[in-house]
N, C-alpha and C positions, 0 to 999 in steps of 0.2 A: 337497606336503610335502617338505621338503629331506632327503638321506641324508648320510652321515655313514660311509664306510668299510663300506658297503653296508648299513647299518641305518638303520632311520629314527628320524631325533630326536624323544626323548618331548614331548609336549604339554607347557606350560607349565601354570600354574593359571589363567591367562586365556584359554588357546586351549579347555583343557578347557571352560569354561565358554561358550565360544561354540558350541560344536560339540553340546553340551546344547542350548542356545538354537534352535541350528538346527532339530534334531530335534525339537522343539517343535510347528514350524508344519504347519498341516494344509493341506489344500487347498483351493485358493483359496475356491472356492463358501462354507467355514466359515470362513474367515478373512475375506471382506467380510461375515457375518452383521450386524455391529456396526453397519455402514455403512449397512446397507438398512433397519437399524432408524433408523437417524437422517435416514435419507432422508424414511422414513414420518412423522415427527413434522414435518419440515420440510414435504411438501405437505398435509399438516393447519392450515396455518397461514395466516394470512387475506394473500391478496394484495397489498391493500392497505396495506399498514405504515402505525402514528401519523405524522402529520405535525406539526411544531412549533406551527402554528396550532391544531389541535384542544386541544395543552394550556393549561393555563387558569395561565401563568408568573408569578413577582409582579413579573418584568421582560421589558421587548419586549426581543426578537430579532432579529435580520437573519438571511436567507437570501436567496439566488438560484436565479433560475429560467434554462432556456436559453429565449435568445430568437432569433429569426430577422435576418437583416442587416437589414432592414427597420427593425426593431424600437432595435436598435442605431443604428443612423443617427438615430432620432427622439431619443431619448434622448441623442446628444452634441450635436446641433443643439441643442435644450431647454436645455443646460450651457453652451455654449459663447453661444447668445444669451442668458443670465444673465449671463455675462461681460462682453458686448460693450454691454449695457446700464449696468452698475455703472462699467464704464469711462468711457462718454458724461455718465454723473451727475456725471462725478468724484471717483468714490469709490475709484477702481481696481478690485482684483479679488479673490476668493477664493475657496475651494474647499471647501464642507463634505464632507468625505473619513471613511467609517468607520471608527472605532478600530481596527485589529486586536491594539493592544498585550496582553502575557500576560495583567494583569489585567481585561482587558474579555471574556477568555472563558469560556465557563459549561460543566459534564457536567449533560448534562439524563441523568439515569438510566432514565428511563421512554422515551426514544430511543436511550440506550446508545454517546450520543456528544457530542462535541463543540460547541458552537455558537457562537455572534457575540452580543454582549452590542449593544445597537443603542444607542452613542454613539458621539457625532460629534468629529472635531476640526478645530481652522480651518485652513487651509491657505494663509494671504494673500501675494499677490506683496509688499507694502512691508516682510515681515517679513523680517529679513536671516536668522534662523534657517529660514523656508521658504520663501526668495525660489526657489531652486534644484529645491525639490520642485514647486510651482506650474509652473515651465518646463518640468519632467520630468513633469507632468501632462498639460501643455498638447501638449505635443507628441504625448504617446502616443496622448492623446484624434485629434490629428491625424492620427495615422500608424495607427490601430484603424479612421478615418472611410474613410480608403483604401480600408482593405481590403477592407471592407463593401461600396462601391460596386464595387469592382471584381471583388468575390463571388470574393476569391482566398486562400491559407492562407500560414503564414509561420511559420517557429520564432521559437523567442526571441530565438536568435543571431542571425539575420537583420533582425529588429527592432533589436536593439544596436546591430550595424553600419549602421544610417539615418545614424546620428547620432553618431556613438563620442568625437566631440572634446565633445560634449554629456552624453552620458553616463557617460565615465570608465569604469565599468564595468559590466560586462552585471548585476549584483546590483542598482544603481541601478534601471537598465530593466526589470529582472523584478520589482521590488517594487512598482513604480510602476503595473505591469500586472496584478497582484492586486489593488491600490489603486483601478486603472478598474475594475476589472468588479466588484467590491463598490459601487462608486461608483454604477454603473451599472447594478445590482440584476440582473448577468447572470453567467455562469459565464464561467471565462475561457474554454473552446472557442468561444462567442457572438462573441467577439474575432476569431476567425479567427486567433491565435497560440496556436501547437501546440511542447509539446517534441519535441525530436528523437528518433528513437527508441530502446529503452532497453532495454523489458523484451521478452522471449520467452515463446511456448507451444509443447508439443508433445502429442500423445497423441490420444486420442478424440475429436474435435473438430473437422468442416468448417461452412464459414459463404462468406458472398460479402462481397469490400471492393470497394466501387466498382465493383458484377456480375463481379467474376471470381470463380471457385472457387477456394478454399483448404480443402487437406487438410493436418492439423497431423499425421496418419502418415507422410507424405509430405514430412518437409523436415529428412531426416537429422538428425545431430548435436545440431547448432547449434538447430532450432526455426526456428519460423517468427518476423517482427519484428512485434509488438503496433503497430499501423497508430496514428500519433500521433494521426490525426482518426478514432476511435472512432464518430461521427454514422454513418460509410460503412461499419459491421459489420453485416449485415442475414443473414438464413435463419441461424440459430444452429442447428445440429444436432449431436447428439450421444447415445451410447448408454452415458457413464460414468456409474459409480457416484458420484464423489466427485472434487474437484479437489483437488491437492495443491499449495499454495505453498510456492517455496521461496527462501526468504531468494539461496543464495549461487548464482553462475553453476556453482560447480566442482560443486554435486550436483545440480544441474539435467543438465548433461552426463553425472553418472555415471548417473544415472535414463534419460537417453534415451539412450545407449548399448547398457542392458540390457535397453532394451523394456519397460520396469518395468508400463509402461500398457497392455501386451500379455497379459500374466500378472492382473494386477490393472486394470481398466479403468477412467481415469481422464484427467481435464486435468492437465498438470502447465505449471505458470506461475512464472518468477523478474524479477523487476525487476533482480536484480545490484545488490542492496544497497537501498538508501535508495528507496521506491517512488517511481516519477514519476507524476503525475496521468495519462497514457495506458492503464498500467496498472493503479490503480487504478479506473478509469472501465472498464475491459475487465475486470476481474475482478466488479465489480459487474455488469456486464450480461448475464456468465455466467451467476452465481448465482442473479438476477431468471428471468433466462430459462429454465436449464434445472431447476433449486428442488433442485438436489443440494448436500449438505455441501462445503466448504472447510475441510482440513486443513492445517493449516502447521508444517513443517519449517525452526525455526528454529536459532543459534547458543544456546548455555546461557551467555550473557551479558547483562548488561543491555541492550548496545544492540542483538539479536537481540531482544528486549523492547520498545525502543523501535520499531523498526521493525515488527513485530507490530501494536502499538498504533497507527501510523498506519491500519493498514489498517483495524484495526477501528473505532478511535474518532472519527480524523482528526488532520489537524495544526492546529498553534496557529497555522499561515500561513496556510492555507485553511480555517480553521472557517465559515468564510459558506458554505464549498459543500459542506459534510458531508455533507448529504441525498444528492449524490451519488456522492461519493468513497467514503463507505465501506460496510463489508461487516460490519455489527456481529455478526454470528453464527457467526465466524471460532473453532474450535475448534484448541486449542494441543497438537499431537501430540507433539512434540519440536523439539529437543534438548533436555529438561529439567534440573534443578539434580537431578532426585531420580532422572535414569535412569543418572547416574553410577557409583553405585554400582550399582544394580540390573544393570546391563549391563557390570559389571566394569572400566570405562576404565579404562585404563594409570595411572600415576601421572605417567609422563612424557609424557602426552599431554593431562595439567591442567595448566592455566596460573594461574596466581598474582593475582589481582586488584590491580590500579592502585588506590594510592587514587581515583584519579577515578571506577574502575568503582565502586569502594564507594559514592562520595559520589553516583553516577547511579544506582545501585540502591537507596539509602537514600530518593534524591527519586521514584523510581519509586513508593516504597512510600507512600509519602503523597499520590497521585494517588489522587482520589475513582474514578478506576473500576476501577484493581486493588483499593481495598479494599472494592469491591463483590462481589468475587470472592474468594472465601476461599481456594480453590484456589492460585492465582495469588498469594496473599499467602504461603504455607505455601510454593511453592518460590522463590519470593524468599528469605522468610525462609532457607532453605536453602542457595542461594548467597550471601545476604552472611556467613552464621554462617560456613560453610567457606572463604570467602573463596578460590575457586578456580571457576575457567568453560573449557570445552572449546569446540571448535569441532565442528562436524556432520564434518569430518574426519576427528575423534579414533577414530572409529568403522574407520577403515580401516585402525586398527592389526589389526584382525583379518582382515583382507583387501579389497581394493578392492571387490568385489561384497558386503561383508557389508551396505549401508547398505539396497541391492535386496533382495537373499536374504536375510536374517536379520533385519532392524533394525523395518526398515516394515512387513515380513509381521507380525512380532508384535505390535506396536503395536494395527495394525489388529485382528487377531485377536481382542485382548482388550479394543477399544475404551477403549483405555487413553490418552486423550483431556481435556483440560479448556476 
């Protein structure tokens, strides 16, 4: 606390109230109470999750399974001598490819996510609107057969650059390659192309990648790099309470600076924005494996919402492979529209909503699975009425450690969670 002509400067009405806040929290053992109760409900819960085929749908579905290179080799030979037959008929060629467009996907509620509506659309080389897609098929199919035989891994960028006077740009070649492995009723890891890697863990949590040991206490700062080919994460061991995701890199770093996971034991996991499939495929296999809750620590914006919602529901680009990407039972700790006030932020530490954030939180709100969640609709409704959203930042107007010391202790405390 700063002096002032050797006095100390009185408390504001904001620091008074965090300093309240603080005095609050109890120790720790009482403050993950909430947790170990949600732990308890979570291994009371059947192992086995619904699968899409057990429901009885008024429409088929697509999903994918992982398949072995093997597996994959058989299936583009099968596609590609379809081809080379249509071609000899003189018929030329074409490509039945599954829809992924917006309106072919479905919220199945009774899975809690996302899925693939199973229609087809044609994809013929004589057509000048998809003469270009067909070649950017053909090729990937060729350049995926590679891989397979040669039992080797490859990012995306690496696959772009095969071809880059062919491709234009790598968005071409990565759409193309959600497009094979739908096609191909495989996941895209089945491919052998891998994003590069993205997200971080740090805290409670050793495992073996490709038989070495990895201690996630053990990799300072920064965290350890979430292994882009997830297949190679085997012996998961761990003694936390609860994982904690978190949207941005900058509170990731302040969490594992403070040892936050030391005090309160936990995984702490950020993708740095927008989730890549490596991380969501390593978050899932957490979960699965060790049956403890995931908390997420998001921005009190929409797109801190949107990005949530992949985790849990799935995206509208990879709905064929929801089953594994997502974590549907992903509870919303913070940054909420209703802890603003509750936790006194600054005035100049709210930011003003873009009409665009309005128009992305009005379309949020008419998403069948936030309005499956009344919760989640009540602090929507919240921030578009006020028309103002902070960042998980906003919080350090009260001091750089209050997000550690003060913010997450109470949270947790009060299982004040949706």
């Amino acid at each position: 606390m700063s002096k002032v002509a050797g006095k100390k400067r009185p408390l504001t009405t904001d620091e008074k109230a965090a300093e309240a806040a603080k005095r609050q929290i109890k120790s720790a053992q009482e403050v993950l109470q909430h947790v170990r109760k949600l732990t308890k409900l979570i291994e009371r819960e059947p192992r086995i999750a619904k699968s899409l085929a057990a429901l009885d749908l008024p429409q088929a579905c697509r999903e994918v399974v992982d398949k072995d290179a093997s597996a994959v080799l058989d299936e583009i030979e099968a596609a590609i001598y379809m081809v080379a037959s249509s071609i000899l008929r003189g018929e030329g060629f074409s490509y039945d490819i599954p829809s992924r467009a917006k309106g072919n996907q479905l919220y199945v509620p009774e899975l809690d996510r996302i899925v693939l509506k199973d229609s087809m659309s044609q994809r013929p080389f004589a057509s000048t609107s998809t003469c270009r897609k067909a070649v950017f098929t053909t090729r990937v199919l060729g350049l995926v057969h590679e891989l397979c035989m040669k039992q080797i891994h490859v990012t995306k960028r690496d696959l772009f650059y095969t071809d880059v006077k062919l491709f234009e740009d790598q968005g071409n070649s990565d759409a193309i390659l959600d497009d094979v492995a739908c096609f191909l009723g495989c996941t895209r890891s089945s491919l052998h192309v891998v994003a590069s890697e993205k997200g971080v863990v740090v805290g409670r949590l050793t495992y073996r990648e490709d038989g070495d040991l990895i201690d996630c206490q053990r990799m300072g700062v920064g965290g350890k790099a979430i292994p882009p080919n997830v297949d190679k994460v085997t012996d998961i061991q761990s003694d936390a309470l609860f994982i904690l995701l978190v949207e941005k890199d900058a509170a990731f770093m302040r969490l594992a600076e403070d040892r936050f996971y030391n005090t309160y034991p936990c995984i702490i996991l950020t993708a740095k924005g927008q989730p890549d499939v490596a991380s969501r495929l390593f978050l899932r296999k957490l979960r699965d494996t060790l049956r403890i809750p995931v908390l997420a620590l998001v921005d009190s914006d929409p797109y801190g919402l949107k990005i949530l919602s992949v985790y849990m529901k799935g995206s509208m680009n990879m709905s064929y492979d929801s089953s594994n990407l997502t974590t549907p039972d992903i509870k919303w700790l913070g940054v909420r529209p209703s802890d603003l006030d509750r936790f006194n932020i600054p005035q100049q530490c709210r930011l003003p909503m873009t009409d665009e954030d309005i128009r992305t939180g009005k379309r949020l709100l008419e998403e069948d699975f936030i309005q499956a969640n009344a919760e989640w609709v009540k602090e929507l409704e919240i921030m578009i009425a006020s028309k103002v959203k902070a960042e998980i930042q906003a919080l350090s107007s009260f001091g750089f450690q209050y997000l550690s010391q003060v913010y997450l202790p109470l949270k947790l405390q009060e299982g004040d969670w949706i």
